[in-house]
N, C-alpha and C positions, 0 to 999 in steps of 0.2 A: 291691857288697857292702852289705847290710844293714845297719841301726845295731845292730841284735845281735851279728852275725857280726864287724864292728870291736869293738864293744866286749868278746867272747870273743878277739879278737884281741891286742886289746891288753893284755890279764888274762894269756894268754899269756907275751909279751915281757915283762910285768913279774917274771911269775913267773924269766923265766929271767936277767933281773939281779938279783933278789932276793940270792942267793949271793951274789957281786959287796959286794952292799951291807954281808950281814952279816959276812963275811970282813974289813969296816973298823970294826964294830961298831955298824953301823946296820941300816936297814930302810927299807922303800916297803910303802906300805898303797895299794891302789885306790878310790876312794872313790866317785866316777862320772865317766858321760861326756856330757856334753849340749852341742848348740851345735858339735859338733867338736872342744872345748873336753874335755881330761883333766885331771882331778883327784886332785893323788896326792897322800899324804899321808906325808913324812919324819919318822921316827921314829930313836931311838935315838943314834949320833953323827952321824947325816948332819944331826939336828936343827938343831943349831946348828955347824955345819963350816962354815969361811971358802970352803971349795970348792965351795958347797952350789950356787950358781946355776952354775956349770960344771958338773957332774954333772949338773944339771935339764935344760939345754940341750943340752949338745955331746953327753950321753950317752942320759940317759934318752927325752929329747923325737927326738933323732937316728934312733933305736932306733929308735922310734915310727911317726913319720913314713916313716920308709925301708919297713917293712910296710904300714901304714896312713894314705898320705898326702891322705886328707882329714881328719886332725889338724892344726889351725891351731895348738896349743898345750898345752904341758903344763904346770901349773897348780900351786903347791905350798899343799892346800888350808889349811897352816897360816899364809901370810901375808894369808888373807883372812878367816878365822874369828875 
């Protein structure tokens, strides 16, 4: 698979925990993908959620990987900006 074709992939899966997200009154923005390395950006109450690295991991990045596992990691671009 292409790095296009993963990252159309993985734009996908995001999309379809999207729901998910705003159903607790948050969101997930895609932001990029480089390195194997996804970058996603938590918005709304996921922002600041005590849960927020369990959702990143066990859910989002889980997701991810299970379709697209040459993803080494999901990235939340707001604790690096």
């Amino acid at each position: 698979m292409s790095m296009k074709d993963q990252e159309k992939k993985i734009i996908e899966i995001i999309d379809k925990l999207r729901p998910f997200l705003i159903n607790d009154g948050g969101n997930i923005e895609f932001v990029k993908y480089e390195n194997n390395i996804v970058y996603i950006k938590m918005m709304g109450a996921c922002a600041n959620c005590h849960m927020l690295d369990l959702t990143l991991k066990d859910g989002i990045e889980a997701a991810i990987q299970e379709e697209v596992p040459e993803v080494i990691e999901v990235v939340n671009y707001n604790d690096i900006v």
